[in-house]
C-alpha positions in Angstrom: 27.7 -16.6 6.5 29.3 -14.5 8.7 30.0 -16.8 11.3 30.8 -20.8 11.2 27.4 -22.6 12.8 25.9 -25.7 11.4 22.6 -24.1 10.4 21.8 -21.1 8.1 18.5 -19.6 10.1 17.2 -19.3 13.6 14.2 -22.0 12.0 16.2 -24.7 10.3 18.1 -24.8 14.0 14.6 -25.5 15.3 13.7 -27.6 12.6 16.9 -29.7 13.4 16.4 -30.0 16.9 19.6 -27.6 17.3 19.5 -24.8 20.5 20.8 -21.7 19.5 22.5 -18.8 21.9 19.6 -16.5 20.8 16.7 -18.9 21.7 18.3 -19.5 25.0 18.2 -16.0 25.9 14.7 -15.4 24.2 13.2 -18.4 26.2 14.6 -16.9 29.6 13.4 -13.5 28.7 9.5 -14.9 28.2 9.8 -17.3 30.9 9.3 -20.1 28.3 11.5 -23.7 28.0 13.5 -23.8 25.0 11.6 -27.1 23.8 8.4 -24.5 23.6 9.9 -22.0 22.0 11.6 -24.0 19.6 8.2 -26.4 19.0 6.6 -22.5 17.7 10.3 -22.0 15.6 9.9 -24.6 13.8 6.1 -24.4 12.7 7.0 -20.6 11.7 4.4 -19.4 14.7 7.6 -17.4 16.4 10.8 -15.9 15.0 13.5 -14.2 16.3 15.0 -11.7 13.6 18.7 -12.2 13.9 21.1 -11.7 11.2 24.5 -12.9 12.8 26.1 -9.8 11.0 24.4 -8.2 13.7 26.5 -7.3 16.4 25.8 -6.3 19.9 22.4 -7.3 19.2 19.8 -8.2 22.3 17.4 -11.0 20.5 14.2 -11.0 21.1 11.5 -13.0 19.8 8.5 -12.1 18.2 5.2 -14.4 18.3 1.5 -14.2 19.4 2.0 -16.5 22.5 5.1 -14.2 23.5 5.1 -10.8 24.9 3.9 -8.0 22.3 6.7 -6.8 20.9 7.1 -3.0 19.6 9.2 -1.3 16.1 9.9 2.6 16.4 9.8 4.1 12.6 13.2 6.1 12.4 15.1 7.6 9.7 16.7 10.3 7.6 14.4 12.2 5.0 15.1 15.1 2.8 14.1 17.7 5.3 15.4 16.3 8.7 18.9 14.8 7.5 20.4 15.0 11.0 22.3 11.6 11.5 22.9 12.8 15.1 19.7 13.3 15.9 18.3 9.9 14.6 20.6 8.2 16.4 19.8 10.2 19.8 15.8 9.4 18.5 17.4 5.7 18.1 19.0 5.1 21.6 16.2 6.9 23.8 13.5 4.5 21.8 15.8 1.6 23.0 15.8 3.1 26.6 11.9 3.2 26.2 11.7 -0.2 25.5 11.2 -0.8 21.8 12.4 -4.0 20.7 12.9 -3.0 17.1 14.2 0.0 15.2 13.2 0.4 11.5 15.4 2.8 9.5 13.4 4.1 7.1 15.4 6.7 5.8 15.1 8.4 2.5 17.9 10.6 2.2 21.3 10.9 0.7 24.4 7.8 1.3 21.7 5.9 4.0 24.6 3.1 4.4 26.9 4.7 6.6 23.4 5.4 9.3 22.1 1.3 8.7 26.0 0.2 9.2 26.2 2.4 12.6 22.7 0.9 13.8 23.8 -2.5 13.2 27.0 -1.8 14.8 25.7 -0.2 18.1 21.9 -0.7 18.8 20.5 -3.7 20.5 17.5 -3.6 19.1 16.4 -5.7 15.7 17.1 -3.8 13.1 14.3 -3.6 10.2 14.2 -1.8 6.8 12.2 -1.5 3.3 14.3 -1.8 0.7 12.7 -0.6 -2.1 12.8 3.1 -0.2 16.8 2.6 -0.7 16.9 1.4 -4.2 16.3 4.8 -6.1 18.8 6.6 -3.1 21.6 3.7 -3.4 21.6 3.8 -7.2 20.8 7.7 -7.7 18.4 7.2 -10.7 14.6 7.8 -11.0 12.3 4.8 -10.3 11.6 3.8 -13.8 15.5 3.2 -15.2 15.6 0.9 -12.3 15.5 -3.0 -13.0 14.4 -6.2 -11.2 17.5 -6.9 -10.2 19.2 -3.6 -9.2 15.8 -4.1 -6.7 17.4 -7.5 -5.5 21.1 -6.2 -5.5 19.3 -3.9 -2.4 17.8 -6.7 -0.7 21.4 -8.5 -0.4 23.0 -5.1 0.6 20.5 -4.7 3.6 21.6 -8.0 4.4 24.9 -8.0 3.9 25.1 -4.6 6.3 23.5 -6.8 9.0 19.8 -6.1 9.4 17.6 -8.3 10.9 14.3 -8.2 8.9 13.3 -6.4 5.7 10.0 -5.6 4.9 9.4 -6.4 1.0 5.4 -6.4 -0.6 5.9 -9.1 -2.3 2.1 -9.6 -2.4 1.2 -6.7 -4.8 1.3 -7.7 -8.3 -0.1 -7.1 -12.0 -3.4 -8.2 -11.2 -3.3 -5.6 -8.0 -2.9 -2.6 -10.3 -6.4 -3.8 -12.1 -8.1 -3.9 -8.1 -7.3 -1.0 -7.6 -8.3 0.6 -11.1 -11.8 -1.4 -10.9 -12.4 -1.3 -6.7 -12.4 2.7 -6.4 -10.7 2.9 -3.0 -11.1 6.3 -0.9 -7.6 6.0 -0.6 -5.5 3.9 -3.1 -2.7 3.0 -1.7 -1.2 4.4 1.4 2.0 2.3 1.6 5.0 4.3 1.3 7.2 1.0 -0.6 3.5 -0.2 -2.1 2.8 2.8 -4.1 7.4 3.1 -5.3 6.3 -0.9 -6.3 2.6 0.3 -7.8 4.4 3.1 -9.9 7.3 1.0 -11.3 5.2 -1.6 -12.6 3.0 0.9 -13.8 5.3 2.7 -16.0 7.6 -0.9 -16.9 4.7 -2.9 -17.5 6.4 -5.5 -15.8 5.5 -7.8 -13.1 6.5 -6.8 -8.7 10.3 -7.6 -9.0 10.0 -8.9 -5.3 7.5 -11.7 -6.4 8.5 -12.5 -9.8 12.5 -12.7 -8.2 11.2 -14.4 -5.3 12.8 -17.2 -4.9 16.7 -15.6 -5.7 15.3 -13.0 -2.4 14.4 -16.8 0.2 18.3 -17.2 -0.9 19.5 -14.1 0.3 17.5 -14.5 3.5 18.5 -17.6 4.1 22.0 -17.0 3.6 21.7 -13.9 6.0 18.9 -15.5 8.7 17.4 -12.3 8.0 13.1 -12.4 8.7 11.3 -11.8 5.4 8.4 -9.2 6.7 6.1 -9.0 4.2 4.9 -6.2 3.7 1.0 -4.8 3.4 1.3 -2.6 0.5 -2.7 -2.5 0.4 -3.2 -2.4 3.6 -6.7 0.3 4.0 -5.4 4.2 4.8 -8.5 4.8 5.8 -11.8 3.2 7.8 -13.6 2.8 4.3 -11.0 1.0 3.0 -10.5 -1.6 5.3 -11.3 -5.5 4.7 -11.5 -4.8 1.3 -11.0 -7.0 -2.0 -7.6 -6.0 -2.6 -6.1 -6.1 1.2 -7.7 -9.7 1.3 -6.3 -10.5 -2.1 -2.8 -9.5 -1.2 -3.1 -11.5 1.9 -4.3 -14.5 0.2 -0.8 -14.3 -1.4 1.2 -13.3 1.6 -0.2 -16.7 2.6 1.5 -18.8 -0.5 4.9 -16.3 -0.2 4.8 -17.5 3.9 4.7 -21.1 2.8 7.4 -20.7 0.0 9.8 -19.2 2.7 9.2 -21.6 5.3 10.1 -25.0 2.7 13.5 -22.9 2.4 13.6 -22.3 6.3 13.4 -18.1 6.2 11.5 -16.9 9.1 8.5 -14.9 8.3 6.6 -12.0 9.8 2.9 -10.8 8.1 2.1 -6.6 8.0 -1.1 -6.0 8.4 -3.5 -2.8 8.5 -3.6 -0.1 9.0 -6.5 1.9 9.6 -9.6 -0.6 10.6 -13.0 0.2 12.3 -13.4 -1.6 16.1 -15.2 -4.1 15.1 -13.4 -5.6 12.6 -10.1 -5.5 14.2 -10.5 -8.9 15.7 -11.7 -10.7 12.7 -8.8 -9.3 11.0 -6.5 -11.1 13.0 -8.1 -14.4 13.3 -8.2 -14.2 9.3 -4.5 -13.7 9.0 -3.7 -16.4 11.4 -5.8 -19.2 9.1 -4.4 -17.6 5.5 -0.8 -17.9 6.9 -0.7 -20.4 9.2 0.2 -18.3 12.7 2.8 -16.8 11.1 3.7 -13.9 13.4 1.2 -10.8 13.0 3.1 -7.3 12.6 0.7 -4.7 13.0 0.7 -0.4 12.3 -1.8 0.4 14.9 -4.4 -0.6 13.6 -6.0 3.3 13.6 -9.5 3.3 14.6 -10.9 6.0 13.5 -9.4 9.3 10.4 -10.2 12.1 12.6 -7.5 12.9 15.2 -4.5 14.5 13.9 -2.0 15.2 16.1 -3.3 12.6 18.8 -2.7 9.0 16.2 -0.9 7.8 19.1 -4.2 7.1 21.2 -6.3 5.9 17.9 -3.6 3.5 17.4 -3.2 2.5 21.0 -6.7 1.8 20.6 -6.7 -0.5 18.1 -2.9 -1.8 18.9 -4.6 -3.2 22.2 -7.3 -5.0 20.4 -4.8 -6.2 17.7 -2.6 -7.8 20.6 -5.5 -9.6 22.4 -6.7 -11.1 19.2 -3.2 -12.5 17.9 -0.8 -10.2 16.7 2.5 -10.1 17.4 4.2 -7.4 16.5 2.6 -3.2 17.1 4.3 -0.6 15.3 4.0 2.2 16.8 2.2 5.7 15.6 3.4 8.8 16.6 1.3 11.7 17.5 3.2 13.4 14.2 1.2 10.7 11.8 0.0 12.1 8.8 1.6 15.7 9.8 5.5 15.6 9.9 8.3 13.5 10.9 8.4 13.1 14.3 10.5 14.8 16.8 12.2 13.5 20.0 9.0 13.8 22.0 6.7 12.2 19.5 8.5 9.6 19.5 7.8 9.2 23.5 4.7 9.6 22.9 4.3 7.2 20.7 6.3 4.1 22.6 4.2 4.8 25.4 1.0 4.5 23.9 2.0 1.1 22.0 4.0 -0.4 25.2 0.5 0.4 27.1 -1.4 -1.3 24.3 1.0 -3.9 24.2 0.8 -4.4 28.1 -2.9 -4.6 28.3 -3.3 -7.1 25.0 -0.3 -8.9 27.3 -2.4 -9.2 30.6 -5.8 -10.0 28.6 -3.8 -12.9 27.5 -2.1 -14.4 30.0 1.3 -14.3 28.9 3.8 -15.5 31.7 4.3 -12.7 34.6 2.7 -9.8 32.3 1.0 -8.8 35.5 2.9 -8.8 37.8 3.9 -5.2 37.6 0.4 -4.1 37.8 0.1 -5.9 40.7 3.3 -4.4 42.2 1.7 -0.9 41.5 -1.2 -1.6 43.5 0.6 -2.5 46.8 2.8 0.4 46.5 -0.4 2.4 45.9 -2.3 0.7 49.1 0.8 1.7 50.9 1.0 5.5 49.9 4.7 4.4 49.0 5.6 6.8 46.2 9.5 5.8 45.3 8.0 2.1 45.0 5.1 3.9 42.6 7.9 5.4 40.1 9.7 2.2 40.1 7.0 0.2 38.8 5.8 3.4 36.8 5.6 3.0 32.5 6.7 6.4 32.9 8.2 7.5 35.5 9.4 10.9 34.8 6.6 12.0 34.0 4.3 11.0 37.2 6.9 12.3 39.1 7.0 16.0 37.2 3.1 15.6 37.9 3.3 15.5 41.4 5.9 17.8 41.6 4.1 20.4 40.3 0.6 20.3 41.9 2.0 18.6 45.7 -0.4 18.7 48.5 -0.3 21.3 51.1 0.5 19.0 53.6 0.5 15.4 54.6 2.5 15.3 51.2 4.3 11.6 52.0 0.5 10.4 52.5 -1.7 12.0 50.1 -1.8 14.0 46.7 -3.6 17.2 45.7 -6.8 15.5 44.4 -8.5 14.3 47.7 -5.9 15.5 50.4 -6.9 13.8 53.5 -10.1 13.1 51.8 -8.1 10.0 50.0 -9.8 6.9 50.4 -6.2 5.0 50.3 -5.2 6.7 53.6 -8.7 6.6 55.1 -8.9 2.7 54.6 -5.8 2.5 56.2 -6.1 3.9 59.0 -9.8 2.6 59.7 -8.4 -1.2 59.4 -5.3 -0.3 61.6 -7.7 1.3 64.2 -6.5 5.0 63.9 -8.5 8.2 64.2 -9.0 9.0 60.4 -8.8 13.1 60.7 -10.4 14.8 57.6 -10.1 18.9 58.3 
């Protein structure tokens, strides 16, 4: 370990009745006791991803019965290799309020860029990795063996992640699925298809499944959250709630209950892209297969067809998601399926999931999720537009909105869409017993 405690992970402290530093901040945070959260700890219904090689970090934790939480994709890839400009991408994403940075770069010496996140960013740190393995050891996919795939797994951990995504859950019998079940799609997972394409030319069994139980070791050792990944989940609407996603999460189920007898927290990915009407049976599906174990969500996407605008299918389906149980949206960029996103995008897309994350938040009652709103809507009945950006998701940009299209006058009372026509104003001054003077 890296520090001297009497327990290994934030759930065996649970388990043993033991209050951590982490879960006292987490409980005050969601406006929870400490005996609640802890209660959910120890079942494995809430985590909080904290590997105490970690430093700096701000814990957070991450269940269905606690405020959505949100992951920002980042990383280094072969044409964007800027370390710089990741790390800007990094802290403005923090500053946005994402609770979790994955680093899912695929580029040259990635160590040096995971050290430095673990070193200065609050946020949990996540990462996959089976994307490092070929980069860390410099040699093609098929020279690589179970255990060089392990050796990664302890490296993330030893550098002081928080959670690793590993599909553990796709195996021999998944590359027969998906020869048999013609999918539209295959597989659109970036680590599924590195894991697919090893075992297809090895003809050996998913390293992460068959090695297991050496990986619950390493987690344990570290407290880092085993996230397990979706490596089927559906790339596209006709893909979705198929054989092979259900299949895989039939086994994420047994892998949850393996980790939990050794006291690793666990996180479940799911889809993906997923029509509206299935979204919610979805969840309620995952939460029976693996016992409330915390639902970590991409999107879901609701429908193929809108390049360029991802951010508002996923919202969509990230909002539904949240009401019906999960835990966890990551978020989708308006660059999905295009091109690694740039500074903006990644606005963009933190907006869009902390709105979807906010509504699924209200809808279910979690402690003081409205309040804000209903901040919004006195400083709205009061015209009071400093107490509007205050309360605002956004604020710069309302603010460059009215800025640029102000009313002619009355300008503290009105804007340019009704002028004194504004029913705010109007309402006002009928109740206070004022002329109301429209032209």
């Amino acid at each position: 370990m890296h520090m001297e405690r009497s327990y290994h992970t934030q759930m065996e402290a649970a388990r043993r009745g033991i209050v951590t530093p982490e879960m006292e901040i987490v409980a005050r945070k969601e406006r929870r006791t400490v005996q609640e959260l802890m209660g959910w700890m120890a079942e494995g219904k809430a985590v909080i991803p904290a590997n105490p090689g970690h430093k700096g970090l701000d814990p957070n934790g991450v269940g269905s019965m606690l405020r959505t939480k949100i992951n920002v994709n980042l990383g280094v890839s072969r044409d964007c290799k800027d370390y710089d400009i990741e790390m800007k991408k990094v802290m403005s994403a923090v500053n946005m309020g994402a609770e979790a940075i994955m680093d899912l770069s695929s580029h040259g010496n990635t160590q040096p860029f995971r050290r430095k996140l673990c070193g200065e960013c609050p946020a949990m740190i996540g990462t996959v990795p089976v994307y490092d393995s070929v980069i860390h050891y410099q040699r093609d996919l098929s020279t690589l063996t179970a255990q060089d795939f392990v050796d990664v797994v302890r490296l993330h951990a030893e550098d002081g992640v928080d959670f690793v995504t590993l599909h553990c859950g796709i195996t021999r019998k998944t590359i027969e699925q998906i020869r048999a079940n013609k999918r539209k799609m295959n597989i659109v997972s970036r680590g599924g298809s590195l894991v697919f394409a090893w075992m297809s030319m090895t003809g050996e069994e998913n390293p992460f499944y068959s090695h297991f139980d050496e990986i619950l070791e390493i987690c344990r050792e570290h407290d880092v959250t085993i996230s397990l990944g979706d490596a089927c989940r559906p790339g596209c609407l006709a893909d979705a709630t198929d054989i092979c996603q259900i299949d895989e999460l039939v086994r994420l189920g047994e892998l949850t209950q393996r980790a939990w007898a050794r006291d690793v927290q666990v996180m479940v990915e799911g889809p993906g892209h997923v029509p509206l009407d299935q979204i919610a049976a979805n969840m309620k599906v995952q939460q029976t297969i693996c016992k409330g174990a915390p639902f970590y969500v991409l999107g879901p996407l609701v429908t193929d067809i809108a390049p360029g605008y991802d951010h508002i299918t996923s919202a969509i389906g990230g909002a539904i998601a949240a009401a019906s149980g999960a835990a966890f949206l990551c978020y989708v960029t308006p660059a999905e399926h295009l091109a690694l996103p740039n500074v903006d995008d990644v606005k963009q897309g933190i907006i869009a999931s902390r709105i979807a994350a906010h509504a699924a938040d209200i809808a279910k009652g979690i402690p003081g999720a409205r309040e804000q709103d209903d901040r919004m809507a006195d400083a709205r009945r009061k015209l009071d537009w400093e107490a509007q950006w205050k309360e605002a998701i956004d604020p710069e940009t309302a603010k460059a909105i009215r800025a640029d299209r102000s009313p002619e006058d009355d300008h503290s009372e009105t804007c340019s869409m009704c002028g004194k026509f504004c029913a705010v104003r109007s309402m006002n001054k009928a109740l206070a017993g004022e002329y109301i003077d429209i032209l």
